[in-house]
N, C-alpha and C positions, 0 to 999 in steps of 0.2 A: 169852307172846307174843300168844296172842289178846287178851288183856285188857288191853296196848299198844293195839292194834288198834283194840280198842273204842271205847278212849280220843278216840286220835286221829280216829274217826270220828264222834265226837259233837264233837271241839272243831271239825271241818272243819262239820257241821251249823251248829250254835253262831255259828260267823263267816259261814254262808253267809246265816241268819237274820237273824244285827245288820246283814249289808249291806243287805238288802231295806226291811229297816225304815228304817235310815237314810239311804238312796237314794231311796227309794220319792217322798217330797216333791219332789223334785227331779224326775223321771220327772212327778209329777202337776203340775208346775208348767209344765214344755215340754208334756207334753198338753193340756191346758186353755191356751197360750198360741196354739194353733194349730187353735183355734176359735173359730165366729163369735161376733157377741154373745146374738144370738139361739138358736144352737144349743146353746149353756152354759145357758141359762135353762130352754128347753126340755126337753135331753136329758138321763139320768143325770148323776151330776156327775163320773163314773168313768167313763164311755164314753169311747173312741178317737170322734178325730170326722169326723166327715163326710169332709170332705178337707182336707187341709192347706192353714190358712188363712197364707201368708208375710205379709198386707198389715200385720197389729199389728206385726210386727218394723220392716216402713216407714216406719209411722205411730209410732214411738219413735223412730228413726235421725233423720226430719224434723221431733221436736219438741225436737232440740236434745243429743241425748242424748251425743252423741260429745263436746260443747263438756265436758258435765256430768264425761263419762267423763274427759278427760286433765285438767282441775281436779283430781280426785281422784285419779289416776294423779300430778301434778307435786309437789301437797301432800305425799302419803303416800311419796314418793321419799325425798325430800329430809328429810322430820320421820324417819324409822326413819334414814337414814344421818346423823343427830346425835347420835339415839338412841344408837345405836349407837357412836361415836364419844366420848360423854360417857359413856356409863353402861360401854364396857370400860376406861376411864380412871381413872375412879372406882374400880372395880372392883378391878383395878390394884393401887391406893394402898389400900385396905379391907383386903384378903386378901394382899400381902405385903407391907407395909410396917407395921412397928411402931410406930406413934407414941399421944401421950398422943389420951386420948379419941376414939381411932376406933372405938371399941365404941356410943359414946353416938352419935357420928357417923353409925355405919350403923345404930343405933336409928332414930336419926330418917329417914334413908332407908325403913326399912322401916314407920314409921307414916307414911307420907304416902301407903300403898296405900291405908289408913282415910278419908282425905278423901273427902267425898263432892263431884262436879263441882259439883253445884247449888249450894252456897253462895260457891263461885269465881265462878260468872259474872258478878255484878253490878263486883266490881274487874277482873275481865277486859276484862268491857264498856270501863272509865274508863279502862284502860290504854292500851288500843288507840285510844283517840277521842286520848288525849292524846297517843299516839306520830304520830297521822297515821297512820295505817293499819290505819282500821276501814275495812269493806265492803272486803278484798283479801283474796288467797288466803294471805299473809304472816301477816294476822292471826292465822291459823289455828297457823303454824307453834308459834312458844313455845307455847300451852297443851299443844298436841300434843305437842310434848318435854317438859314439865315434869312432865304427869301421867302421862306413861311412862317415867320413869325408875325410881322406885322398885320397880316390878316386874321390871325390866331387870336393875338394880341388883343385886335380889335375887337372881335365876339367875344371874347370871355373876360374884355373887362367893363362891356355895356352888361354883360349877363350880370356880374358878381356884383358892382355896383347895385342892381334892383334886389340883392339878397338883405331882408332887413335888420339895422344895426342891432337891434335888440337881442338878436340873439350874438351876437359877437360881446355883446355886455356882459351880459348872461356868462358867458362862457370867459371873461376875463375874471367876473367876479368869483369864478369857482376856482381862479388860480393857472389856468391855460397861457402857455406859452402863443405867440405868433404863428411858429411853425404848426405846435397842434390846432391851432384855431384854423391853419390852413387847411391841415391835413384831413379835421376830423368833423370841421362845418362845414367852411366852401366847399373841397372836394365832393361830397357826397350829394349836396346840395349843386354841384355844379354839373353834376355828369349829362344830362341832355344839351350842355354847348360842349363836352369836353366830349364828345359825340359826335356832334355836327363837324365837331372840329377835327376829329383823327377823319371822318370820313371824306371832307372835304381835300385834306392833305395828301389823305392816300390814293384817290383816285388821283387829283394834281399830279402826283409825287410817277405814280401808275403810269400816265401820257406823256412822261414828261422826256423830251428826247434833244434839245440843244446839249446841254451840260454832257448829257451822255456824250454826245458825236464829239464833242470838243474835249473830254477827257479820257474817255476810251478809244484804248486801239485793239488788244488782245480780243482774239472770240470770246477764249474762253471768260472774259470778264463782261461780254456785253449785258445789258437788261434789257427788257422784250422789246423796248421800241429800237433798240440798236437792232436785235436780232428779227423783227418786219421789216424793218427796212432792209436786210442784207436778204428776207426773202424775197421783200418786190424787185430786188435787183436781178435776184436768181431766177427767177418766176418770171417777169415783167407781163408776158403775155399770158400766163394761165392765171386768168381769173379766178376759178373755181379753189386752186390751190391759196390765194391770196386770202381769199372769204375765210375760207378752212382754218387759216393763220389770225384773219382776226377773231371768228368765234372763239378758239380757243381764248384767247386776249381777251375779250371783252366777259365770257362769264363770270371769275372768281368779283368784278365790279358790280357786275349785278345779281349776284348771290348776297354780296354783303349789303346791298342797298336794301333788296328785298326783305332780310331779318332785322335791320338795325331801320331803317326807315321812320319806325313809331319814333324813336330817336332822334332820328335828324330834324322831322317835324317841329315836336317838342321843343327843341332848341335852338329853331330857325325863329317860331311864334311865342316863346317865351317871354322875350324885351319887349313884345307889342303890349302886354297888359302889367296895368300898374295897379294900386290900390286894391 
């Protein structure tokens, strides 16, 4: 019993440790965001500061940031609910449906994680010029579902696979269509990867700043990694105004981890257990 005990109070240590460490950034990113520029230079780089400086949060809210914020908020909606939509479709058809060459099929689903962006962008580029809509938030959308699917792909069709046939039986023998058997067993039964899975996209989708730089040019069209990067340009030396810029950026990520979390878990450790 003591040695229970022990246990658990090295693993409550253990986790109290990994939080600090990986919090701590975040902590020193709102500290430093809420001081001057001059008192960042001057004081420790670790000191609490002076008084709480609001006016960097102002001065990002008035350099456009909110425009930058729902860009990225309407792209990143919309690219994970296609996501979403195509890859548990796919998914679907991979893991229970029989046919010739779906093995080689989700081969090739799962080497297209191997691509690397960089040598897409110049056909991306000509895509877009030639569809008429370069420099829009549209352009964004297809790259953004294309190069997330095969990771999608992947988890939710090891997930749907371990869902057991019996109830697919069950449910042919009551007269269910394909589509309903997709829509009304796996979906529902699949929601802890299709979970794991919007929130993995969306943060990706969230950081995600090549495609941007190569298909936008308008301000007014940029998303927030276009729009940090036009503040570290504006900024370069006010630190405190940068921090300011990424806390904004970084909460609505970790608001949604914080609630959906139980979620992600769930459907990270799902595939581990069989029988």
């Amino acid at each position: 019993m003591l040695k229970k005990g022990v246990k658990t109070l090295l693993l409550y240590c253990f986790a109290f440790l990994w939080l600090v460490i990986s919090f701590y950034p975040f902590i020193f990113m709102v500290n430093t965001s809420l001081k001057g520029r001059m008192e960042f230079l001057m004081n420790p780089v670790w000191a609490a500061p002076d008084r709480f400086l609001y006016s960097n949060y102002l001065k990002v809210i008035e350099g456009g940031f909110f425009r930058f914020f729902f860009n990225s908020v309407g792209v990143a909606a919309v690219s994970v609910f296609l996501i979403l939509l195509a890859s548990s479709l796919a998914s679907y058809v991979l893991s229970r449906i029989r046919f010739r060459f779906s093995g080689l099929i989700y081969g090739a689903f799962v080497a297209g994680m191997m691509i690397p962006i960089h040598i897409t962008l110049i056909p991306v580029y000509n895509l877009t010029k030639a569809l008429g809509i370069y420099d829009s938030l549209l352009a964004l959308i297809g790259p953004y579902v294309s190069f997330s699917l095969p990771i999608s792909i992947f988890i939710l069709t090891g997930f749907m696979k371990d869902v057991p046939m019996e109830l697919e039986e069950a449910a042919f023998m009551d007269g269910a269509s394909h589509f309903q058997i997709y829509s009304k067993v796996l979906l529902p039964l699949s929601k802890p990867a299709l979970a794991t899975v919007a929130i993995y996209n969306f943060i990706m989708l969230w950081n995600e700043f090549i495609y941007a730089l190569v298909l936008l040019t308008s301000k007014k069209n940029w998303n927030l990694t276009m729009g940090l990067w036009n503040f570290q340009g504006q900024y370069s030396i006010d630190i405190p105004l940068i921090m300011a810029t990424l806390t904004l950026a970084a909460l609505p990520l970790i608001l949604i981890y914080v609630f959906l979390q139980e979620q992600v878990i769930k459907g990270m450790t799902s595939g581990a257990l069989k029988g």
